[in-house]
C-alpha atoms as one frame of an Amber mdcrd trajectory, in Angstrom:
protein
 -12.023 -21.429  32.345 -13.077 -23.460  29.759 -17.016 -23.773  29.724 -19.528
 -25.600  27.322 -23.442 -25.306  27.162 -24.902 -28.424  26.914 -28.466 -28.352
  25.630 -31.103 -31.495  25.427 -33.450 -31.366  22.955 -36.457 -33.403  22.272
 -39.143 -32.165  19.411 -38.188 -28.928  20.226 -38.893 -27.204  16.532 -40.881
 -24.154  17.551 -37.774 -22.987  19.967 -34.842 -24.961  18.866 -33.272 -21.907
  16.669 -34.530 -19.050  18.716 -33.032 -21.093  22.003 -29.794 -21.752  20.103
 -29.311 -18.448  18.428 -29.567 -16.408  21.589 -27.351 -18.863  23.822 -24.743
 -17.947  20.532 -24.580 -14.367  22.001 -23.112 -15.801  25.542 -20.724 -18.441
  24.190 -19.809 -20.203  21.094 -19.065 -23.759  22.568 -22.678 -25.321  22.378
 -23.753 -29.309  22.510 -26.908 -30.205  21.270 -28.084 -33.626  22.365 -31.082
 -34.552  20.179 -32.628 -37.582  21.511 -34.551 -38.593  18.866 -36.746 -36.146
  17.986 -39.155 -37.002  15.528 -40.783 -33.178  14.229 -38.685 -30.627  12.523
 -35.573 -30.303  15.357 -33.098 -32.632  13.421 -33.669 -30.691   9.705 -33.427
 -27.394  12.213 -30.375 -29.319  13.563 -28.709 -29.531  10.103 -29.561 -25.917
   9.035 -27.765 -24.463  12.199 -24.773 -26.436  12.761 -22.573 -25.226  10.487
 -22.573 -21.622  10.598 -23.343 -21.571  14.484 -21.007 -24.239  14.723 -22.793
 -26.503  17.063 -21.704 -30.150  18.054 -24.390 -32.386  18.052 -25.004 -35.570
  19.210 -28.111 -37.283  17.309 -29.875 -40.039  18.649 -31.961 -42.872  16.823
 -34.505 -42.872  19.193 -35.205 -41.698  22.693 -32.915 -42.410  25.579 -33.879
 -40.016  28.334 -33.383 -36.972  29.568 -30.745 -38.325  31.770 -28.933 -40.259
  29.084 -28.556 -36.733  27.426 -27.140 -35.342  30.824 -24.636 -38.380  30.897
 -23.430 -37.750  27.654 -22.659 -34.497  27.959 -20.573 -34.615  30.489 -18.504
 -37.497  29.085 -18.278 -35.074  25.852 -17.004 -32.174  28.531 -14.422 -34.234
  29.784 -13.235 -35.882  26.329 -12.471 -32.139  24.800 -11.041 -30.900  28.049
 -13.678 -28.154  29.221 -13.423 -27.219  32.840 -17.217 -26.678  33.032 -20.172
 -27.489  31.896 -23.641 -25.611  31.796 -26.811 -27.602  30.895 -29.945 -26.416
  29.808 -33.185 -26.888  28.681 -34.492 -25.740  25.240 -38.315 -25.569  25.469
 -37.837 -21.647  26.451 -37.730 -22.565  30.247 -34.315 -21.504  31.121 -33.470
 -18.203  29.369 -30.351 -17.925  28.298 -29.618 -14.044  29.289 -28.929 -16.064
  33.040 -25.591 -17.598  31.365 -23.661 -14.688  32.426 -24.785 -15.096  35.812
 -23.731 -18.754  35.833 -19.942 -17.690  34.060 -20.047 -15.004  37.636 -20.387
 -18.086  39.564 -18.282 -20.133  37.917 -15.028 -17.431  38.180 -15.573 -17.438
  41.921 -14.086 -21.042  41.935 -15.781 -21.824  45.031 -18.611 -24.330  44.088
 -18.454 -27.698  41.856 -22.208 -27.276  41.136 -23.784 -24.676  41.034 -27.894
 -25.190  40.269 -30.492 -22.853  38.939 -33.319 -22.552  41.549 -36.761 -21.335
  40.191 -37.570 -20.383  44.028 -34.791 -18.963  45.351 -35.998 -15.795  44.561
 -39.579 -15.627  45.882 -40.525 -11.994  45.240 -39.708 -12.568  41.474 -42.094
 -12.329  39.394 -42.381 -15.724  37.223 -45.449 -18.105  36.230 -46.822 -20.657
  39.008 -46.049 -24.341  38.394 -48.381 -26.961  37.918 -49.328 -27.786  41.582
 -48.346 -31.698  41.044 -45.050 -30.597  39.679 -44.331 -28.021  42.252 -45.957
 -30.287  45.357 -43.454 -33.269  43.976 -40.454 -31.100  43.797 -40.885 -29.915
  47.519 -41.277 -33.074  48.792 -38.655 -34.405  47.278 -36.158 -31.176  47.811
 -37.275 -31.281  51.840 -36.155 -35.003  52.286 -32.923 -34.285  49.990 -32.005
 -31.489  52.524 -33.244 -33.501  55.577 -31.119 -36.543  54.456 -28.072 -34.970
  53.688 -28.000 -31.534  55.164 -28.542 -29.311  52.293 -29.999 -26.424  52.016
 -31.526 -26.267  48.029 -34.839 -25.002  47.458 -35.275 -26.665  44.078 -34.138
 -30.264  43.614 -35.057 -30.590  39.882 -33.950 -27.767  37.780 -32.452 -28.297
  34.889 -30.483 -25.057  34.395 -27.157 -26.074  36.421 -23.203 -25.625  36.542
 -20.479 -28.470  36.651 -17.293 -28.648  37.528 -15.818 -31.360  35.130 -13.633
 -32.404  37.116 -16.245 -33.320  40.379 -18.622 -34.591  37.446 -15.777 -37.637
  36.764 -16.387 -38.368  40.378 -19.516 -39.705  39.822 -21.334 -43.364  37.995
 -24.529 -41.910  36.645 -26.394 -44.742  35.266 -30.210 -43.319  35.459 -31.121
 -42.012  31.968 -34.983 -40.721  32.644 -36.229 -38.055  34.433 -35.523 -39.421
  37.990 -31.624 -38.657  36.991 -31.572 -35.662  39.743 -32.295 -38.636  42.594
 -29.114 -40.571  41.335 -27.354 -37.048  40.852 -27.410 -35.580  44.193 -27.109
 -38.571  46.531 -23.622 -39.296  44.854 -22.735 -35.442  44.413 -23.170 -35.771
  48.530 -21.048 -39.032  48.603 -18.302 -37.744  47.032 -18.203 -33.806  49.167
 -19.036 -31.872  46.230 -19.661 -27.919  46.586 -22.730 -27.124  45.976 -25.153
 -23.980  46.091 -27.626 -22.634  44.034 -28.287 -19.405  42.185 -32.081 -18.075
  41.318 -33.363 -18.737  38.175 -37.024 -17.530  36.450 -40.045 -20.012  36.872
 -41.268 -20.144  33.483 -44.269 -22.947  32.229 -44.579 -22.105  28.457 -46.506
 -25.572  27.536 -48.431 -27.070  30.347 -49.761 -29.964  28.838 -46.331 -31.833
  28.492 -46.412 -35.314  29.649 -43.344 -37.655  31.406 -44.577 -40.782  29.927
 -44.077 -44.104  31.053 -46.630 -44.205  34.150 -44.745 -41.202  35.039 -47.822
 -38.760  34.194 -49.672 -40.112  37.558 -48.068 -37.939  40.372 -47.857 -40.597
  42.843 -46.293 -43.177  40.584 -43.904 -40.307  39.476 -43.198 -39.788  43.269
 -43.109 -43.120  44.196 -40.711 -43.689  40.958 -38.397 -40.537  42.314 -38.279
 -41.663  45.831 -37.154 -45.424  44.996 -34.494 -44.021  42.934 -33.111 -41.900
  45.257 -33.348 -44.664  48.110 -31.014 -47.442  45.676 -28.847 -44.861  44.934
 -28.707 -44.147  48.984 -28.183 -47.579  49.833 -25.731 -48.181  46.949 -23.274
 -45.150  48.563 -24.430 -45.730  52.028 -20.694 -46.198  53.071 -19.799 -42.835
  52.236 -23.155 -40.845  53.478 -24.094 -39.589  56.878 -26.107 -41.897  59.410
 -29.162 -40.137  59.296 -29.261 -40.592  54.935 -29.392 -44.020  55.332 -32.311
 -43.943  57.863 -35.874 -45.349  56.817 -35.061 -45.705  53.204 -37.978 -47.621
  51.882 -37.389 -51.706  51.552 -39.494 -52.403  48.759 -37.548 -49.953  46.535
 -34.286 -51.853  46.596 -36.032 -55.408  45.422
């Protein structure tokens, strides 16, 4: 099968090449999606894209991190890959996992198939800045009460898609809330889903959301009241108990 790695980038400088050069050893089919970094990235950008021979897509300024996810998809489909493989470039998601993912992907038995950093509990891996990892529960235990899942991380990065299931979908939410908007309509439409471990690695702790988004309870209120429009916007094709007690206020 056909696979491309799609990789977001955002003032990335000090990892951008290192990132790039050892996902090169896995696969030759890479997207960059710079969304409008302003250090060294796009001159890195230039330098690399050539002899790696890299597709990029370069934005003026910055859209989001889910614009970038949007994009690459439609970029999957337009060249006719039968997967694509996003990740992150701030040394987070290693790429010596891809072959891991390209396992997964041969079984043929999934249409996404997402990184978890705590899958794996006994592996060894840094801890997560308690906001960030007391957020992601939260929001992974009502995902899995709402729709029956069973993930144990709702907001990594590091994922698998079918192409095919990804057409499925009308992503419209291009900031970091994109995973609410992602899995209520990846359970609308009976997508496969399961998840594979991934490491937990926090190289730069003092990176900020912006936006309001830095204060965890706006960022969890902010989460929540995307995933409960997106729930009420597909509420005709999700179970009962998804639709029950979404919050009011969040669809005004």
């Amino acid at each position: 099968m056909s696979i491309l790695i799609a990789v977001p980038v955002y003032n990335e400088a000090a990892h951008v090449r290192s990132v790039l050069e050892r996902i090169r050893e896995y696969s030759g089919q890479i997207l960059v999606i710079d969304d409008g970094s302003t250090d060294g990235t796009p001159g890195i950008l230039r330098d690399l894209q050539r002899p790696m021979g890299l597709d990029i897509i370069q934005h003026e300024v910055n859209g989001g991190y889910g614009l970038a996810l949007i994009q690459a998809f439609a970029r999957a489909q337009r060249d006719g890959y039968d997967w694509v493989i996003t990740m992150d470039c701030d040394d987070q998601h290693e790429p010596e996992r891809l072959p891991e993912f390209f396992g997964a992907i041969r079984n043929d038995s999934y249409d996404i198939i997402s990184g978890s950093r705590y899958l794996d509990l006994d592996a060894p891996g840094d801890a997560a800045p308690e906001d960030r990892r007391s957020i992601n529960l939260k929001i992974t235990t009502e995902i899995n009460d709402r729709f029956g899942l069973t993930l144990t991380d709702g907001f990594c990065g590091f994922k698998a898609h079918r192409v095919s299931a990804m057409n499925k979908l009308n992503l419209t939410e291009t900031g970091y809330a994109f995973p609410m908007e992602f899995w209520v309509q990846a359970v609308a439409n009976d997508l496969r889903i399961t998840e594979i471990p991934v490491d937990l690695i926090y190289n730069d702790l003092s990176r900020t959301f912006g936006g309001g988004l830095d204060v965890p309870e706006e960022r969890l209120r902010h989460y929540r009241c995307v995933m409960h429009r997106t729930i009420n916007q597909f509420a005709s094709s999700l179970p009962t108990e998804a639709v029950d007690g979404i919050n009011a206020d969040c669809l005004r």
